[in-house]
C-alpha positions as CSV (number, residue, x, y, z in Angstrom):
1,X,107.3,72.3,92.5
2,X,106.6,73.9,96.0
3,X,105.5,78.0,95.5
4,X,105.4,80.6,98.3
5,X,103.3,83.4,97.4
6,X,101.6,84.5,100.2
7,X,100.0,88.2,100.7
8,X,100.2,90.2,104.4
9,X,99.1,93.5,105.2
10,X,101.7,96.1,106.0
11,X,100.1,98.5,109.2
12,X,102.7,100.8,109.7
13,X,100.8,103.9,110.8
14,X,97.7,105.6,110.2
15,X,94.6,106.8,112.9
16,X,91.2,108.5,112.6
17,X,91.4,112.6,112.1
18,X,89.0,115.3,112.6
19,X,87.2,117.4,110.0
20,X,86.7,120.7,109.5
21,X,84.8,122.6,106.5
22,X,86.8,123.4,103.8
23,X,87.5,127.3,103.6
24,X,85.4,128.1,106.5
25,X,86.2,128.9,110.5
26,X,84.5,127.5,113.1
27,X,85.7,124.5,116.2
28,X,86.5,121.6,115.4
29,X,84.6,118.4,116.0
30,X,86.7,116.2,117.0
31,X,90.1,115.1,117.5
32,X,92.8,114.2,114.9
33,X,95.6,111.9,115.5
34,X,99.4,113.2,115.6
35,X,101.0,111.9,112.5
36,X,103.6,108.8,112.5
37,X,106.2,111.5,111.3
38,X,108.6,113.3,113.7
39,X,107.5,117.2,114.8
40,X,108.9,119.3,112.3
41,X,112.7,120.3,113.7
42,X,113.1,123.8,115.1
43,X,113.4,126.2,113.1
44,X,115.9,129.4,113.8
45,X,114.2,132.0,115.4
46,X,113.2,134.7,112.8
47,X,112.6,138.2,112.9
48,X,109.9,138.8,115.3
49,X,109.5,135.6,116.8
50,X,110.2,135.1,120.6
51,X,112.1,132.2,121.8
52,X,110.1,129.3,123.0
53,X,107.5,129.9,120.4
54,X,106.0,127.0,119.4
55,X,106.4,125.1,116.0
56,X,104.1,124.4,113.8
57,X,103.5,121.5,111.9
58,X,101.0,119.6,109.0
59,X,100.5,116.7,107.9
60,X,98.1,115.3,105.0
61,X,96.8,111.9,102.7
62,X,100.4,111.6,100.7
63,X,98.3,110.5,97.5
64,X,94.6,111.4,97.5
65,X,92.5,111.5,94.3
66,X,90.5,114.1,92.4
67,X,87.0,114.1,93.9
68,X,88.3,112.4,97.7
69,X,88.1,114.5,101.0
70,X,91.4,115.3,102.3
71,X,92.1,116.0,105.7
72,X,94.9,118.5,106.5
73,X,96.2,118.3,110.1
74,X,97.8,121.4,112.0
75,X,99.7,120.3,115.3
76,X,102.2,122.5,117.4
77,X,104.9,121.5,119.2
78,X,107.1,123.5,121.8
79,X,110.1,122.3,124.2
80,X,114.0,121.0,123.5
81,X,113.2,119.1,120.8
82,X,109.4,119.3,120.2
83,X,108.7,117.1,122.0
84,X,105.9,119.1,124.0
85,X,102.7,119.3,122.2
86,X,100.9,122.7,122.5
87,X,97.3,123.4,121.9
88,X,96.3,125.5,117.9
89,X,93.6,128.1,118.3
90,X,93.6,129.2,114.3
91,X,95.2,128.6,111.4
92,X,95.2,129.7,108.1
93,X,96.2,126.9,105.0
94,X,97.5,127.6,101.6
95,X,95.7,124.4,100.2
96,X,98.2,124.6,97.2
97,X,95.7,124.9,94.7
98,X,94.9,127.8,94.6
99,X,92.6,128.0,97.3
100,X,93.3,128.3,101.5
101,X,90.9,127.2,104.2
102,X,90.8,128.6,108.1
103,X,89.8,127.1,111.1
104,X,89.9,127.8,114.6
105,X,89.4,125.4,118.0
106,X,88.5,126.0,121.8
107,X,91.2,126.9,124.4
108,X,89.3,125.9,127.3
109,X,86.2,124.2,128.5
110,X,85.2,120.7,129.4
111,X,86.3,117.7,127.3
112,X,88.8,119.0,125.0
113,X,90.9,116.7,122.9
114,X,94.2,116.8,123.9
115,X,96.6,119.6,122.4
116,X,98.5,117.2,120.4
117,X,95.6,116.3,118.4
118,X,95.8,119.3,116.8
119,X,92.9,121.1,114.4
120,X,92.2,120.2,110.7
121,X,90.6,121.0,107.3
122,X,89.0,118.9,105.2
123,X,88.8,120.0,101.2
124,X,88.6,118.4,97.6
125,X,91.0,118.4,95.3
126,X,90.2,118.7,91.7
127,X,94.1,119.6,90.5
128,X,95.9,116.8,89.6
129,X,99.9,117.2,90.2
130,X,102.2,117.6,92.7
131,X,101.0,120.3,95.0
132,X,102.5,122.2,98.4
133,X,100.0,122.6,101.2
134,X,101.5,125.5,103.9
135,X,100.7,126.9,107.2
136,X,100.6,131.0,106.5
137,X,99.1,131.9,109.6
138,X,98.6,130.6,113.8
139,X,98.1,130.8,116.8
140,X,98.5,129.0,119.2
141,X,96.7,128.3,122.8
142,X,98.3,130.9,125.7
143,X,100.8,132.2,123.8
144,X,101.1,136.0,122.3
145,X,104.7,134.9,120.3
146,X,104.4,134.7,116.7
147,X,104.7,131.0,115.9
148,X,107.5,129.2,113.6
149,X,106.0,128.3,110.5
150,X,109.2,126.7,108.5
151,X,108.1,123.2,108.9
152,X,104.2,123.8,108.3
153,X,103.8,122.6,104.8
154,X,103.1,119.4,102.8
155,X,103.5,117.8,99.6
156,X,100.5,116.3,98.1
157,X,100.9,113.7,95.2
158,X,97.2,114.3,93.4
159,X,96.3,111.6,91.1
160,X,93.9,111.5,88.5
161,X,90.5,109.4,89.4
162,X,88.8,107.2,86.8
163,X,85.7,108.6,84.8
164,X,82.2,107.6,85.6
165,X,82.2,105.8,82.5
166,X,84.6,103.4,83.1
167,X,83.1,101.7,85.7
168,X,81.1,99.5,83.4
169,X,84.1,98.6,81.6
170,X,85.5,94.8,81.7
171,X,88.5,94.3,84.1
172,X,91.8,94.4,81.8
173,X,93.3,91.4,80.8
174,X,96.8,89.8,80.3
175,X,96.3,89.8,76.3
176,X,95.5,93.7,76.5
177,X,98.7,94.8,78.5
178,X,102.4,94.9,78.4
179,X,104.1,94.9,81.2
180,X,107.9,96.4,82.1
181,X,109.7,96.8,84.7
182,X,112.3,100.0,85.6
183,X,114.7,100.0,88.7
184,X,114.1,103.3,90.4
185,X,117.5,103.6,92.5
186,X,118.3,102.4,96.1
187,X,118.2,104.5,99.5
188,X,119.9,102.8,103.1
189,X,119.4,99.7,101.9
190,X,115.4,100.2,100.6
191,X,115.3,99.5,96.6
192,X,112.2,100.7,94.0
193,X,111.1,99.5,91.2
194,X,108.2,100.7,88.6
195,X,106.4,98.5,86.9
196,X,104.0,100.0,84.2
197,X,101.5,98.5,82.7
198,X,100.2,100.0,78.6
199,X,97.2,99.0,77.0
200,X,98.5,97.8,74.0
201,X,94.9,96.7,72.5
202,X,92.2,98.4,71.1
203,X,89.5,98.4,73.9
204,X,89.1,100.2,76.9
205,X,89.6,98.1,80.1
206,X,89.9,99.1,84.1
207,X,91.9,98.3,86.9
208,X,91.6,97.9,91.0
209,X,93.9,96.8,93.8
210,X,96.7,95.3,94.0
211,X,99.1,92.9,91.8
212,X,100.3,89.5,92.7
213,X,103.7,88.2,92.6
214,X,105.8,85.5,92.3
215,X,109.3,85.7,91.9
216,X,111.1,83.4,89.2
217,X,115.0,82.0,89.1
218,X,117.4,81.7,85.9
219,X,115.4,78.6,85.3
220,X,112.1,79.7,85.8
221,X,111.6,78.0,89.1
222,X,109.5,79.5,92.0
223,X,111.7,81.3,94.8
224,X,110.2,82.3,98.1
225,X,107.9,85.6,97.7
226,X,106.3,87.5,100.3
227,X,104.5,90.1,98.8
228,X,103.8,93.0,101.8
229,X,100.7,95.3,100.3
230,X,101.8,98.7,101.3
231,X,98.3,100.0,102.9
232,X,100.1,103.0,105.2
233,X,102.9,103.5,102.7
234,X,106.9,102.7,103.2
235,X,109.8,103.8,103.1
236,X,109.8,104.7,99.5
237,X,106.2,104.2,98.8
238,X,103.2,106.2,99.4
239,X,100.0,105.6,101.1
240,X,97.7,105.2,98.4
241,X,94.2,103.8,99.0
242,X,93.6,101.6,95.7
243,X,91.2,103.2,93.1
244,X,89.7,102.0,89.7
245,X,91.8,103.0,87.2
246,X,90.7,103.4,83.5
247,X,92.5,102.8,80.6
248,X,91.6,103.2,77.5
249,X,93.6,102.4,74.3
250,X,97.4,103.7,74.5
251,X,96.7,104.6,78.4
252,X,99.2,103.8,81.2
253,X,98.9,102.3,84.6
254,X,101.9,101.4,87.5
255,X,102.5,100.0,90.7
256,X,105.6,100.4,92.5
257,X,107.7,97.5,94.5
258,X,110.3,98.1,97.1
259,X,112.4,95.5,98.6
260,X,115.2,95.3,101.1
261,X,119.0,93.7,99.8
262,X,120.2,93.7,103.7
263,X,119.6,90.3,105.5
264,X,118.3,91.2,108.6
265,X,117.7,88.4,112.0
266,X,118.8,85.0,111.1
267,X,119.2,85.8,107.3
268,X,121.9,87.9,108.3
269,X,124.3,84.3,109.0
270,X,123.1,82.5,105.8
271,X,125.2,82.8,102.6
272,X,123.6,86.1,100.8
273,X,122.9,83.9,97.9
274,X,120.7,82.1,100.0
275,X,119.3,85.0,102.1
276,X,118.5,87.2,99.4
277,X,117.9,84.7,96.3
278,X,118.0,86.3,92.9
279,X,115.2,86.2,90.5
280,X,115.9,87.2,87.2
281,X,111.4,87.4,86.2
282,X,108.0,87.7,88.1
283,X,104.9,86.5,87.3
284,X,102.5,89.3,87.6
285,X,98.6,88.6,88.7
286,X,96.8,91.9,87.7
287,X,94.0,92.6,90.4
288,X,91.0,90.8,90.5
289,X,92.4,87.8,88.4
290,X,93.6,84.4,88.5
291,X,96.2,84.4,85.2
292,X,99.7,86.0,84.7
293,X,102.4,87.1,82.8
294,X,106.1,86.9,83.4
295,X,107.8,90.2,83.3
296,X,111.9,90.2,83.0
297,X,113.4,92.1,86.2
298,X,116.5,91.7,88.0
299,X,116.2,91.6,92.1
300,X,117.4,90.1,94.8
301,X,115.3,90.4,97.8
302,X,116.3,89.2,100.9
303,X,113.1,86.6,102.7
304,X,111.8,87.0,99.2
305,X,109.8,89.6,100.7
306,X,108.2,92.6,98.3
307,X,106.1,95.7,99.1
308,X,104.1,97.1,96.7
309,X,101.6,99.6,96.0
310,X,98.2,99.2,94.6
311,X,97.9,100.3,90.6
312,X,97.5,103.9,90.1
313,X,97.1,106.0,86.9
314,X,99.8,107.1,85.1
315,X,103.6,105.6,84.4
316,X,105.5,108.0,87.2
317,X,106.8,106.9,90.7
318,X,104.1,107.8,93.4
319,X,107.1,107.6,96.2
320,X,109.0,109.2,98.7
């Protein structure tokens, strides 16, 4: 029996950004790349805000752990459309937790980054949660007009990272876990699915990286798989850089999976049964190991290609 299970490497977006300290003023070091996303769209003028005044925008790690730097990103954009990128000289950042940061960036000299790179903050969180980063305060290069700050925020998915403690113990096995599956609902053609992973046993075991997969027919025979790993995120998974994950007796782990039911290219003049076969199980490979088990799950994607995320704490969807 002939099996497909190859792994690529989704690059969808991602760049370097600059740093600047956490809750402190002072220029910034260097530049930070303009997000993947669209400008924020403009925004009705409000009360005291002159026409033509720029828009102001941020953009963050979707998913960052406890204890990781993040780096927040302020960018302004003026023109029909945004499409003009304008220079920040300050901003002040509600850093949703509580706490805000402020920092500030040249106007003019020699070797500046260009205005689109925008300025940025760099802090730790330690609340886990789903929290709202927002602009409250800018300016911007050469203009006296009170910015428009309706697009500037961000929502941050914060997860829980792994105790010290846990990174001495053993890799979890296939005896210690049951696994489950959970359609998540369908968007343009994009479809989610959680799998969640409970340590049924009674010893404490960890986690890394990323599953393997191998979709399985009504007859258990190997189908085509092509499992993407979603390094920059997708359309209905976040960026999440993989982290140990500890569980200990009763704790919960997932990954998420997205596929597309649309044949696309030449799929798109094959019989759908053929372009988008329909397994009915998957063999799971937890990170880091060579065995499996075979979970029950209904799918049908089309190239037999999956995305998924890497395993993260907790039984939720870390997605769009």
């Amino acid at each position: 029996m002939t099996r497909w299970h190859t792994i690529a490497v989704g690059a969808l977006a991602g760049g370097a950004v600059a740093l600047a300290g956490c809750a402190s003023t002072g220029a910034v070091g260097a530049p930070a790349s303009r997000p993947a996303t669209s400008p924020p769209a403009s925004a009705a003028t409000a009360s005291g805000t002159a026409a033509g005044a720029a828009d102001i925008g941020l953009s963050s790690e979707p998913a960052p752990f406890t204890g990781d730097p993040v780096t927040l990103t302020i960018q302004a954009w003026t023109g029909t459309g945004d499409t003009q990128p304008v220079r920040v000289a300050g901003a002040t950042v509600d850093l949703g937790d509580g706490t805000s940061a402020s920092v500030s960036g040249p106007c003019a000299g020699a070797s500046l980054p260009p205005p689109g790179d925008g300025l940025a903050v760099r802090h730790v969180y330690r609340k886990v949660g789903t929290l709202s980063a927002r602009v409250t305060a800018a300016t911007v290069c050469g203009q006296t007009a009170q910015p428009i700050l309706a697009g500037s925020s961000a929502s941050l998915h914060v997860l829980p990272s792994a105790p010290a403690a846990s990174a001495s113990w053993p890799q979890c096995s296939k005896n210690q876990l049951e696994v489950t599956a959970k359609g998540m609902g369908a968007a343009l053609g994009h479809i989610g699915i959680l799998f969640t992973l409970l340590n049924s046993s009674s010893e404490s075991c960890r986690l890394d990286g990323y599953p393997g997969m191998l979709l399985l027919g009504s007859q258990g025979q190997a189908l085509t798989t092509n499992v993407v790993r979603a390094v920059n995120g997708s359309y209905l998974i976040l960026k999440v850089v993989p982290h140990p994950v500890a569980l200990p007796p009763g704790a919960m782990a997932s990954f998420d999976l997205e596929y597309g039911d649309n044949p696309v290219g030449a799929q798109a003049n094959e019989p759908y049964s053929q372009a988008c076969p329909s397994a009915t199980s998957m063999e799971v490979t937890l990170p880091n190991a060579t065995d499996h088990l075979v979970v029950p799950v209904s799918m049908a994607p089309c190239g037999g290609q999956v995305l998924v995320s890497p395993v993260v704490p907790g039984a939720q969807w870390v997605g769009h």
